[in-house]
PDBQT receptor file of N, H, CA, C and O in Angstrom, charges set to zero:
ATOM      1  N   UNK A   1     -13.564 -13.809  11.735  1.00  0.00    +0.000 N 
ATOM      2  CA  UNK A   1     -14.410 -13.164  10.758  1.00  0.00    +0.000 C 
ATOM      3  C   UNK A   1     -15.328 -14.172  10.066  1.00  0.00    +0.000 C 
ATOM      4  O   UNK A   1     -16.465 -13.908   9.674  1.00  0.00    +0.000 OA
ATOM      5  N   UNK A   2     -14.784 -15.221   9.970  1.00  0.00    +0.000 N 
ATOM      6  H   UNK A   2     -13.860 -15.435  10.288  1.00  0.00    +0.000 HD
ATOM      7  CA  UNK A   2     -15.505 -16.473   9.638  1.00  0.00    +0.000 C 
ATOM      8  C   UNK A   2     -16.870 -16.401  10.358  1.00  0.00    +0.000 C 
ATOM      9  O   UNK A   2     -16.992 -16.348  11.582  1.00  0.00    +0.000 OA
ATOM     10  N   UNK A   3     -18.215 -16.408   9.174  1.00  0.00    +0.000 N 
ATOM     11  H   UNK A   3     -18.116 -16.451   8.180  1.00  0.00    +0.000 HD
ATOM     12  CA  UNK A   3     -19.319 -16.806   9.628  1.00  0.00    +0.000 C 
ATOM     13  C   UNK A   3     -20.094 -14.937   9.865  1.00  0.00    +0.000 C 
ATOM     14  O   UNK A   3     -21.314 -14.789   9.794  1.00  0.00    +0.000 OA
ATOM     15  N   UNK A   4     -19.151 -13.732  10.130  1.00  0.00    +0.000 N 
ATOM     16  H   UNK A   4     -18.160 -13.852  10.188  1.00  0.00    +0.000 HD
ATOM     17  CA  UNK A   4     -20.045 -12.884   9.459  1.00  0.00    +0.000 C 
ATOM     18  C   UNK A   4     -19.660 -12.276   8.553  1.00  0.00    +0.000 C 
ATOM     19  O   UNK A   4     -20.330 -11.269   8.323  1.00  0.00    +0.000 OA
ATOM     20  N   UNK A   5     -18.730 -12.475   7.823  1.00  0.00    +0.000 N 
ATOM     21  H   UNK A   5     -18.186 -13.293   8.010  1.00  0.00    +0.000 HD
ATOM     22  CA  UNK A   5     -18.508 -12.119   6.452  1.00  0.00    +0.000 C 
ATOM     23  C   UNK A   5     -18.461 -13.441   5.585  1.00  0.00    +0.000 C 
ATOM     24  O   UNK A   5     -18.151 -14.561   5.991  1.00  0.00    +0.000 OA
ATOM     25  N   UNK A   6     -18.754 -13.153   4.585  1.00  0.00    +0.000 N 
ATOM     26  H   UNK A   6     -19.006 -12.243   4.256  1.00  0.00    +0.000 HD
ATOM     27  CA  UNK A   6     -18.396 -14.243   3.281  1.00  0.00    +0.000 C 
ATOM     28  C   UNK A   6     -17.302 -13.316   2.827  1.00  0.00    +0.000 C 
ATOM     29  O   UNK A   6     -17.514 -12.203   2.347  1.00  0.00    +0.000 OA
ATOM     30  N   UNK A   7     -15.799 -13.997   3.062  1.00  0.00    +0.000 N 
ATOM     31  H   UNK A   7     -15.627 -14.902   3.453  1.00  0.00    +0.000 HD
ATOM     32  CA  UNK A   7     -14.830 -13.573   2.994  1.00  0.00    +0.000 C 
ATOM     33  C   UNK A   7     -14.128 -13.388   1.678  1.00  0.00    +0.000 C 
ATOM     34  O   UNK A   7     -13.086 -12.748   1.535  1.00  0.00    +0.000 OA
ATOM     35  N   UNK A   8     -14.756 -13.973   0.783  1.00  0.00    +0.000 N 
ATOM     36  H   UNK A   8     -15.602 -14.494   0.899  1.00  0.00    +0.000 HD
ATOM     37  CA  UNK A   8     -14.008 -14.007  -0.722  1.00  0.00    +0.000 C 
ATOM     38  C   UNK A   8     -14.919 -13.109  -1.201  1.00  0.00    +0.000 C 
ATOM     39  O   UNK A   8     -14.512 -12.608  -2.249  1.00  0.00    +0.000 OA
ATOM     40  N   UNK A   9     -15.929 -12.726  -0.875  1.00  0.00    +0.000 N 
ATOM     41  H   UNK A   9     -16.260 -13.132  -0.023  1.00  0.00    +0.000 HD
ATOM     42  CA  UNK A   9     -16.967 -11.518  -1.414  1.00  0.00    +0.000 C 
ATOM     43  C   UNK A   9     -16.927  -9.786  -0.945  1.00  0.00    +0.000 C 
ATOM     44  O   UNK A   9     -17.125  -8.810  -1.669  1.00  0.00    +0.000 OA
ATOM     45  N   UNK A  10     -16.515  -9.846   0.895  1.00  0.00    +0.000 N 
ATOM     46  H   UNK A  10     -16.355 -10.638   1.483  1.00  0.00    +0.000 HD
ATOM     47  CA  UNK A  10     -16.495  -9.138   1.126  1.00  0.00    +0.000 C 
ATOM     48  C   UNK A  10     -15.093  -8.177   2.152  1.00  0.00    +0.000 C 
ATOM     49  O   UNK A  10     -15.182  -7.088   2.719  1.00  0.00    +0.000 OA
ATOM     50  N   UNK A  11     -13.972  -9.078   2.057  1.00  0.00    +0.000 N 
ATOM     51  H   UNK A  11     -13.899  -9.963   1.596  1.00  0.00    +0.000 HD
ATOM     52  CA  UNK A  11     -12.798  -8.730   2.719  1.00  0.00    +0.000 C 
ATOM     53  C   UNK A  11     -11.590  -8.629   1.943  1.00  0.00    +0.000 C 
ATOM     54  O   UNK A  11     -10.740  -9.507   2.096  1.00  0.00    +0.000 OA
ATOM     55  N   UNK A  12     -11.422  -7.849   1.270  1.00  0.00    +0.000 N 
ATOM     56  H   UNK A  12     -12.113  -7.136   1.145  1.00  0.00    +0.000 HD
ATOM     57  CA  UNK A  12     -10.149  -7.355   0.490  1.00  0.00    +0.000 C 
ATOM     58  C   UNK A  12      -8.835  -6.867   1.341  1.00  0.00    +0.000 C 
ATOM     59  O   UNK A  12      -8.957  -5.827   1.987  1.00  0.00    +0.000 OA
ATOM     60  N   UNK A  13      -7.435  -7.650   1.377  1.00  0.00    +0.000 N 
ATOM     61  H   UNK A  13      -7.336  -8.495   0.851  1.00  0.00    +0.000 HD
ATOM     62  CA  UNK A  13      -6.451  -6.636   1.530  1.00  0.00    +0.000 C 
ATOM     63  C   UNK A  13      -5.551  -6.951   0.792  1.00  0.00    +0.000 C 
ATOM     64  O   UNK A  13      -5.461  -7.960   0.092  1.00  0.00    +0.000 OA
ATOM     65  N   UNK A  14      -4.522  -5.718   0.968  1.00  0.00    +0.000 N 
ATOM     66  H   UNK A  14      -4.595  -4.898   1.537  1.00  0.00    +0.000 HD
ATOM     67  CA  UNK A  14      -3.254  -5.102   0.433  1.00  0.00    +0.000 C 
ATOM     68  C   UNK A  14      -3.533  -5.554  -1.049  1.00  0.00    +0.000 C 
ATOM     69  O   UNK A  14      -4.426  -4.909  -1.599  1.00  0.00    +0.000 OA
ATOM     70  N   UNK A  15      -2.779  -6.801  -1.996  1.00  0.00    +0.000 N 
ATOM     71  H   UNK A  15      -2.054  -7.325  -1.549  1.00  0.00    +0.000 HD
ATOM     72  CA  UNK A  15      -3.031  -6.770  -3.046  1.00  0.00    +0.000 C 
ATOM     73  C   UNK A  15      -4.226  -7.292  -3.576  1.00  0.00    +0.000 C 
ATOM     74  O   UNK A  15      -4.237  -7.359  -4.805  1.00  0.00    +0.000 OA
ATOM     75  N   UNK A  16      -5.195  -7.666  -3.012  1.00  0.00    +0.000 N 
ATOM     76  H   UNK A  16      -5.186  -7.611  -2.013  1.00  0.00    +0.000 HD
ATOM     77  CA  UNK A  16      -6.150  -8.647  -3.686  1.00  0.00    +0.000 C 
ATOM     78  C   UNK A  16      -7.212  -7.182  -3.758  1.00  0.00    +0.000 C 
ATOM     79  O   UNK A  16      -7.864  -6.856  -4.749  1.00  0.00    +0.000 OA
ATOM     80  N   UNK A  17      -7.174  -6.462  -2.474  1.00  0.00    +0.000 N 
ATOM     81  H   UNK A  17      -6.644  -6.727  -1.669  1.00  0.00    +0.000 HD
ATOM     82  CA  UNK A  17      -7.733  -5.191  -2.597  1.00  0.00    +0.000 C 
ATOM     83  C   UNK A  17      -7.653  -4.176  -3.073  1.00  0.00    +0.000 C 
ATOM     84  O   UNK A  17      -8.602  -3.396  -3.160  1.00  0.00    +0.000 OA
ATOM     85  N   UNK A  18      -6.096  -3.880  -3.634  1.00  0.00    +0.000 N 
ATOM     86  H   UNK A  18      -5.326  -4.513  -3.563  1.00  0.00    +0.000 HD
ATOM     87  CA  UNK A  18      -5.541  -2.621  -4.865  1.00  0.00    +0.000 C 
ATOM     88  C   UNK A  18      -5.647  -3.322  -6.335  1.00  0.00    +0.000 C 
ATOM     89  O   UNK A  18      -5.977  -2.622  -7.291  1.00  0.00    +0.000 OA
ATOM     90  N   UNK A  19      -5.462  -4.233  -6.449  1.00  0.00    +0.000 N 
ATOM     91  H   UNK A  19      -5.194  -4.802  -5.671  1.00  0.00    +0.000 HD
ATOM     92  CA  UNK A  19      -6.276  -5.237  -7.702  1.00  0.00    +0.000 C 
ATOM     93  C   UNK A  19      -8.078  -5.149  -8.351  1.00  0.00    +0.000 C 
ATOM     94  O   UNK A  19      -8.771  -5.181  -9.367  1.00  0.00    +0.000 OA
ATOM     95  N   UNK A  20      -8.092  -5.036  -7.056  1.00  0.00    +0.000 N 
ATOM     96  H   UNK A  20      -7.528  -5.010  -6.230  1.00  0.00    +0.000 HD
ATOM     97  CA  UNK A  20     -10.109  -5.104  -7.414  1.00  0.00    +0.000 C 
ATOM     98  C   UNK A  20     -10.397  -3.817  -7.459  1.00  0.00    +0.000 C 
ATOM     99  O   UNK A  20     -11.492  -3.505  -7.925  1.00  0.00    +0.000 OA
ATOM    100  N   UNK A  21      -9.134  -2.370  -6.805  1.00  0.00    +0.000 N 
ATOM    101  H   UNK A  21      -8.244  -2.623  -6.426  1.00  0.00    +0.000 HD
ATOM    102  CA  UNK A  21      -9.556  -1.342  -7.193  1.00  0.00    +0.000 C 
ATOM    103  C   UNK A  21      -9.161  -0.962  -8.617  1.00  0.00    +0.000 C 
ATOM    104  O   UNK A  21      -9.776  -0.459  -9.557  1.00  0.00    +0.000 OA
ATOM    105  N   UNK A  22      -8.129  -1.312  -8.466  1.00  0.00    +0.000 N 
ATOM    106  H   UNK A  22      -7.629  -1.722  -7.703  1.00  0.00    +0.000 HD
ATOM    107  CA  UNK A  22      -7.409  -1.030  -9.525  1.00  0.00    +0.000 C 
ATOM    108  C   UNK A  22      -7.224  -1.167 -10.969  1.00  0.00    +0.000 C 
ATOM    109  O   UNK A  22      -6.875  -0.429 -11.890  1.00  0.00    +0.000 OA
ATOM    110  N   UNK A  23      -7.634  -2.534 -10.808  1.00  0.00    +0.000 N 
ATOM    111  H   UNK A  23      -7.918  -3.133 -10.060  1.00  0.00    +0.000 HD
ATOM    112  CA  UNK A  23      -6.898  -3.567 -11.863  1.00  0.00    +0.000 C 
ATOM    113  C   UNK A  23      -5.766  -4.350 -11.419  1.00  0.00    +0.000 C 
ATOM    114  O   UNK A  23      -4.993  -4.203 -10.472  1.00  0.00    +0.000 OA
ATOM    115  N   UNK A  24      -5.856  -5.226 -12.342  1.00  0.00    +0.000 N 
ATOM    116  H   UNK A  24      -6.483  -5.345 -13.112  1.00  0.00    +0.000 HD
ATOM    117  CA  UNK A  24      -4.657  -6.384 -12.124  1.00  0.00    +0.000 C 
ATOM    118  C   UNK A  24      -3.694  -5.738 -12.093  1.00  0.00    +0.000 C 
ATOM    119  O   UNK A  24      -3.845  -4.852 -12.934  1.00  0.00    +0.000 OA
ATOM    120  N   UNK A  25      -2.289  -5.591 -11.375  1.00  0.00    +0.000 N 
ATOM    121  H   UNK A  25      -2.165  -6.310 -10.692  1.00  0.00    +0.000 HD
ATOM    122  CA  UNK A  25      -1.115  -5.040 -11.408  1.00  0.00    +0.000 C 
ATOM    123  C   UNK A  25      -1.122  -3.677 -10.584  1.00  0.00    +0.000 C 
ATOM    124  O   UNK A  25      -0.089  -3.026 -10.428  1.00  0.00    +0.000 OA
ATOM    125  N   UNK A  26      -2.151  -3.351 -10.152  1.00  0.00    +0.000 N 
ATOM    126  H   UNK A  26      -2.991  -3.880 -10.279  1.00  0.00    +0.000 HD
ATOM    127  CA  UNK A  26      -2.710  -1.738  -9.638  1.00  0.00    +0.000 C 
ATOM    128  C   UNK A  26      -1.534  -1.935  -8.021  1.00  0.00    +0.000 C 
ATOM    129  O   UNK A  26      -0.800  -1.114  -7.471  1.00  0.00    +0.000 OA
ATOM    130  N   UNK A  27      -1.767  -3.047  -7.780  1.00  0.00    +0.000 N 
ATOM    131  H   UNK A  27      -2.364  -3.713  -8.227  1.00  0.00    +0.000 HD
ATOM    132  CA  UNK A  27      -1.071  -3.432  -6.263  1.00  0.00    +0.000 C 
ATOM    133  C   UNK A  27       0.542  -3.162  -6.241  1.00  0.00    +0.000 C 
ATOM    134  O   UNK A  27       1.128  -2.680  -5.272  1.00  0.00    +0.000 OA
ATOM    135  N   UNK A  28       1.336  -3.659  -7.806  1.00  0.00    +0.000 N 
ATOM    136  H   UNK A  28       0.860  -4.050  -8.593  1.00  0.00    +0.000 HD
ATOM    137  CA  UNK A  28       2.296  -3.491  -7.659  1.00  0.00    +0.000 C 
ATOM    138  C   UNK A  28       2.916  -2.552  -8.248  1.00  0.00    +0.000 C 
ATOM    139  O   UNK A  28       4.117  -2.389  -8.033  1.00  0.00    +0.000 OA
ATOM    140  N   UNK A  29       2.303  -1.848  -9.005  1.00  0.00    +0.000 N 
ATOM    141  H   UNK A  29       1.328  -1.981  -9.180  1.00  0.00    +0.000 HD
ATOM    142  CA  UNK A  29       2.374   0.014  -9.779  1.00  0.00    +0.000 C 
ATOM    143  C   UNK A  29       2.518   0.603  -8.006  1.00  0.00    +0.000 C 
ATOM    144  O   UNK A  29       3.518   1.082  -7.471  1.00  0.00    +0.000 OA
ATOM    145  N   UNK A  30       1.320   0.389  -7.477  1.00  0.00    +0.000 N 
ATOM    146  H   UNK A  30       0.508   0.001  -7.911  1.00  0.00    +0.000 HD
ATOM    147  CA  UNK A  30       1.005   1.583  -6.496  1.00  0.00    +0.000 C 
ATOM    148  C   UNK A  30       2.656   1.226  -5.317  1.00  0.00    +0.000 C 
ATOM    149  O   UNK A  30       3.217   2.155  -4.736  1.00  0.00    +0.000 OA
ATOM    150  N   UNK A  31       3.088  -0.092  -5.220  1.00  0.00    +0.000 N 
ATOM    151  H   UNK A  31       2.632  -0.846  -5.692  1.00  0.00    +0.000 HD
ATOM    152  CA  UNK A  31       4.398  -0.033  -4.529  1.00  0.00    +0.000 C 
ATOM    153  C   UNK A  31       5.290   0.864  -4.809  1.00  0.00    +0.000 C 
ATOM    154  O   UNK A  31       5.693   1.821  -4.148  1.00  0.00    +0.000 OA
ATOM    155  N   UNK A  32       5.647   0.373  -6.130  1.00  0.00    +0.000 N 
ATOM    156  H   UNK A  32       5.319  -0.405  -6.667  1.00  0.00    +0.000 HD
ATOM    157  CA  UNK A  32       6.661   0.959  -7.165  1.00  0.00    +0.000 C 
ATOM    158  C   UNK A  32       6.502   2.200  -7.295  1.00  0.00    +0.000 C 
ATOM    159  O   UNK A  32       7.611   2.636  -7.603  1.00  0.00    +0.000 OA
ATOM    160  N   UNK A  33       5.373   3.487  -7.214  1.00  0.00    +0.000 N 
ATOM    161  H   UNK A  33       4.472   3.133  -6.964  1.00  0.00    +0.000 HD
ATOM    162  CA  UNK A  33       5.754   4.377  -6.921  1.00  0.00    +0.000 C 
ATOM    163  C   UNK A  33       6.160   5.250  -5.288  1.00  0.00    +0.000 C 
ATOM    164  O   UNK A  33       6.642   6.348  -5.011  1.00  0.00    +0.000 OA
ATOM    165  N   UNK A  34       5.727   4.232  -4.599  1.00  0.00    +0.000 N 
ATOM    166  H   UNK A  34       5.335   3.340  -4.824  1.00  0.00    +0.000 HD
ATOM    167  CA  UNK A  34       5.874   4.618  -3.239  1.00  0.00    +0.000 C 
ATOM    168  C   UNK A  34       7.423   4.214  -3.186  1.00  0.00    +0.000 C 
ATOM    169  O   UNK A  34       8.084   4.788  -2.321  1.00  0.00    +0.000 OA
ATOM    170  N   UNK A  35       8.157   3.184  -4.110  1.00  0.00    +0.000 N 
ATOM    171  H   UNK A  35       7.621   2.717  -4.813  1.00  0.00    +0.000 HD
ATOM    172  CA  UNK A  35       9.294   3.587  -3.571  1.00  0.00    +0.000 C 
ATOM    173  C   UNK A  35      10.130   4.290  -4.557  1.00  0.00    +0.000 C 
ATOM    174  O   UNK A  35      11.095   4.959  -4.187  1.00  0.00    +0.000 OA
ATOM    175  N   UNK A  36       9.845   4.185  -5.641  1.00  0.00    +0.000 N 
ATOM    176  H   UNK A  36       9.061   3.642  -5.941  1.00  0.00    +0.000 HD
ATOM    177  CA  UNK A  36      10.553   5.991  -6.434  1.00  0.00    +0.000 C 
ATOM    178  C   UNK A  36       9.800   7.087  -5.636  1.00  0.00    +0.000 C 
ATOM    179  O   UNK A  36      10.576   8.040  -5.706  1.00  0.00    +0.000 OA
ATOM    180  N   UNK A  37       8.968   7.396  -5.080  1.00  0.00    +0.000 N 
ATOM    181  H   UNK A  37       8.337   6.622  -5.023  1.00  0.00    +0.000 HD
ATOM    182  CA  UNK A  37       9.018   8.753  -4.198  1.00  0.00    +0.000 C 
ATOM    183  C   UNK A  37       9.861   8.899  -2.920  1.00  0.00    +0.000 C 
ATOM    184  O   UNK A  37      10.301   9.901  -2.354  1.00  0.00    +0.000 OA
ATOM    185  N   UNK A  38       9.970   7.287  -2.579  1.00  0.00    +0.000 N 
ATOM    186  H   UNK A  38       9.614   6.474  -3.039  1.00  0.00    +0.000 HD
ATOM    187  CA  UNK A  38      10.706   7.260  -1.405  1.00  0.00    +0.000 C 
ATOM    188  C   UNK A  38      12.329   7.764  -1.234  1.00  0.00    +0.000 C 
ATOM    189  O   UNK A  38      12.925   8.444  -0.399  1.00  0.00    +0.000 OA
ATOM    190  N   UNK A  39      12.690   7.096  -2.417  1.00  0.00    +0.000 N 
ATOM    191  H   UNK A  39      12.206   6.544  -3.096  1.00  0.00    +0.000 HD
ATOM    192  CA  UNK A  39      13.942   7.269  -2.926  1.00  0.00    +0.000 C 
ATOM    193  C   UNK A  39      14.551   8.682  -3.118  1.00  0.00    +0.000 C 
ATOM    194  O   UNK A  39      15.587   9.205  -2.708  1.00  0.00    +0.000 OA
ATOM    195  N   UNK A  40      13.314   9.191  -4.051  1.00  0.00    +0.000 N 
ATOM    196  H   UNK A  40      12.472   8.765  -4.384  1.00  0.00    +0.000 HD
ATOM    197  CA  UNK A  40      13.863  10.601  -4.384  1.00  0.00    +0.000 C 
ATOM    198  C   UNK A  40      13.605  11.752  -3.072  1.00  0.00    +0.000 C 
ATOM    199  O   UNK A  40      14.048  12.899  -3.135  1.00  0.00    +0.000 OA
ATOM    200  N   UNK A  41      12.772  11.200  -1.828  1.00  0.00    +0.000 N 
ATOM    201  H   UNK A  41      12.412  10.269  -1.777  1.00  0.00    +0.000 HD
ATOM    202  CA  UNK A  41      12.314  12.242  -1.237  1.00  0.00    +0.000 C 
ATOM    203  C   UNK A  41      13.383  11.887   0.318  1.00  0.00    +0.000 C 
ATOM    204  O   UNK A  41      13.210  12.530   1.353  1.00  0.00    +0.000 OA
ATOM    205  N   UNK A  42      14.544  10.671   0.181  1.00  0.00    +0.000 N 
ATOM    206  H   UNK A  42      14.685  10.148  -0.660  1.00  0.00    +0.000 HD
ATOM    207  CA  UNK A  42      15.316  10.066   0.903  1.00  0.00    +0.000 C 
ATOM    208  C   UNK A  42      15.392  10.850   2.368  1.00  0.00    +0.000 C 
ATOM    209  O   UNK A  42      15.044  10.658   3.533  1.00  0.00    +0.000 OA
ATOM    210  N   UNK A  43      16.170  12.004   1.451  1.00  0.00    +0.000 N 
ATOM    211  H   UNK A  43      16.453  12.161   0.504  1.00  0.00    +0.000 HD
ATOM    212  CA  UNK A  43      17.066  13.216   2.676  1.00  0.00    +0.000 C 
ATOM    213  C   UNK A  43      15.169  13.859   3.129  1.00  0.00    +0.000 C 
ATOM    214  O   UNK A  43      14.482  13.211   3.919  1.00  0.00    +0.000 OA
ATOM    215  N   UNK A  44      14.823  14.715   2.686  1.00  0.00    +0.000 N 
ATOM    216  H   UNK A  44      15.381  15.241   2.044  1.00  0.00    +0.000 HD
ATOM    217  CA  UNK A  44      13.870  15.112   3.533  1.00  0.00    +0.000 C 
ATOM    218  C   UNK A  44      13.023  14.068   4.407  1.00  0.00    +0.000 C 
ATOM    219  O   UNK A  44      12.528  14.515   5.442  1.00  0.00    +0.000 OA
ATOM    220  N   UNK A  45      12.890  13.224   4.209  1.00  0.00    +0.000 N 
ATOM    221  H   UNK A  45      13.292  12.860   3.369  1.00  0.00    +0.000 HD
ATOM    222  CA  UNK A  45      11.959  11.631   4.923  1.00  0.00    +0.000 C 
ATOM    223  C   UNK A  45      12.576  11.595   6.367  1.00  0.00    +0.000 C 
ATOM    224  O   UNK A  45      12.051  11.538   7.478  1.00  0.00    +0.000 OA
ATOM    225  N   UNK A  46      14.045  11.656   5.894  1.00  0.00    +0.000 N 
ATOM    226  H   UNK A  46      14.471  11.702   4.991  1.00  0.00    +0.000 HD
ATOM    227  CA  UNK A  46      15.159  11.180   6.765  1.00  0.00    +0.000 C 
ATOM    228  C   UNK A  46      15.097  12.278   8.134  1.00  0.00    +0.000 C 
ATOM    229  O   UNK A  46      14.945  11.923   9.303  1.00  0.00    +0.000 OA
ATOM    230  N   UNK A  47      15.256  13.660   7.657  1.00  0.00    +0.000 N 
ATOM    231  H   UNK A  47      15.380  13.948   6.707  1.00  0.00    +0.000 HD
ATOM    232  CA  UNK A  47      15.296  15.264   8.081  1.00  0.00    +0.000 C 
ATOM    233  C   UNK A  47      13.819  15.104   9.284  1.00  0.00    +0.000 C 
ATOM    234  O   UNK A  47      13.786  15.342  10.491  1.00  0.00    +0.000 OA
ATOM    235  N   UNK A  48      12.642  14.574   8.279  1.00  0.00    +0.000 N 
ATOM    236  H   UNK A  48      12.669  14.380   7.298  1.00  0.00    +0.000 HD
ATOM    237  CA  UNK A  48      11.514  14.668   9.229  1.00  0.00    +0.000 C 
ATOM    238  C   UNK A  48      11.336  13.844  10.241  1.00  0.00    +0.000 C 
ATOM    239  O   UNK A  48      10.759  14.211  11.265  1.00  0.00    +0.000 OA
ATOM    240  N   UNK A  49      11.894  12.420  10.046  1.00  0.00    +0.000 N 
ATOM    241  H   UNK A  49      12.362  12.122   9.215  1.00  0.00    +0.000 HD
ATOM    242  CA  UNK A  49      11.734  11.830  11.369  1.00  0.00    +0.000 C 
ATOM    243  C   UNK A  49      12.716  12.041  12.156  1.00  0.00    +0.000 C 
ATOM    244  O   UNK A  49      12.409  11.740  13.309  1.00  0.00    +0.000 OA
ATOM    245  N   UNK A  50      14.031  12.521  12.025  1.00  0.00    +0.000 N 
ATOM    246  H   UNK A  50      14.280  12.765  11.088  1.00  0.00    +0.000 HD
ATOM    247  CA  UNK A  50      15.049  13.155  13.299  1.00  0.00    +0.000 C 
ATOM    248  C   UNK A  50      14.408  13.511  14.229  1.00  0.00    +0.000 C 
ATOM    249  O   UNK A  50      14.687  13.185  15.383  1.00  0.00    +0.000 OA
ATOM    250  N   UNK A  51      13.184  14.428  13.831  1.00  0.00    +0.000 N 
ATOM    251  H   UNK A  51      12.958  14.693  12.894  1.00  0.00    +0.000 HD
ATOM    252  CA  UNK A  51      12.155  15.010  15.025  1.00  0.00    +0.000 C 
ATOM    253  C   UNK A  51      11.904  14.353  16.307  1.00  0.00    +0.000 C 
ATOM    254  O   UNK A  51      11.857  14.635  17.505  1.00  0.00    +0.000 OA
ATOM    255  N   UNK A  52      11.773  13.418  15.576  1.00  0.00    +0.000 N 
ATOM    256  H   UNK A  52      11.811  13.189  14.604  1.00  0.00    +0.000 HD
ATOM    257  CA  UNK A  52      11.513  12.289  17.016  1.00  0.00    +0.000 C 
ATOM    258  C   UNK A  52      12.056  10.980  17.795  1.00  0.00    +0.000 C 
ATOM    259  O   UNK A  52      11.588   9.936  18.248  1.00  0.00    +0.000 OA
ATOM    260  N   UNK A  53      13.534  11.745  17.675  1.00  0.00    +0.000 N 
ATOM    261  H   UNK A  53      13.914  12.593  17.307  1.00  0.00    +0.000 HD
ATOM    262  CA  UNK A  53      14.709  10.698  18.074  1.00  0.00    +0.000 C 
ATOM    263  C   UNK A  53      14.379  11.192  19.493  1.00  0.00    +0.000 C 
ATOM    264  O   UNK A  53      14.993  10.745  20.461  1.00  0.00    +0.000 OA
TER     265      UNK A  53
């Protein structure tokens, strides 16, 4: 990617990119609810991928 992007201007990921959307901390809020939904949604998560044993 070097040479057609200017990479500190124009290539954001995972946290440097939920940060610049977000705000500072936006990266690790947005985990933290993916895994309290995960948690609470355990058994059905579990139920839906059986599908494709």
């Amino acid at each position: 990617m070097a040479g057609m992007l200017e990479l500190d201007k124009e290539l954001k990921v995972a946290e440097e990119f939920w940060d610049f959307i977000g705000g500072d901390g936006a990266y690790n809020d947005l985990l933290d609810c993916f895994e309290r939904v995960g948690i609470e949604m355990r058994d059905e998560i579990d139920k839906y991928f059986l599908r494709f044993k």
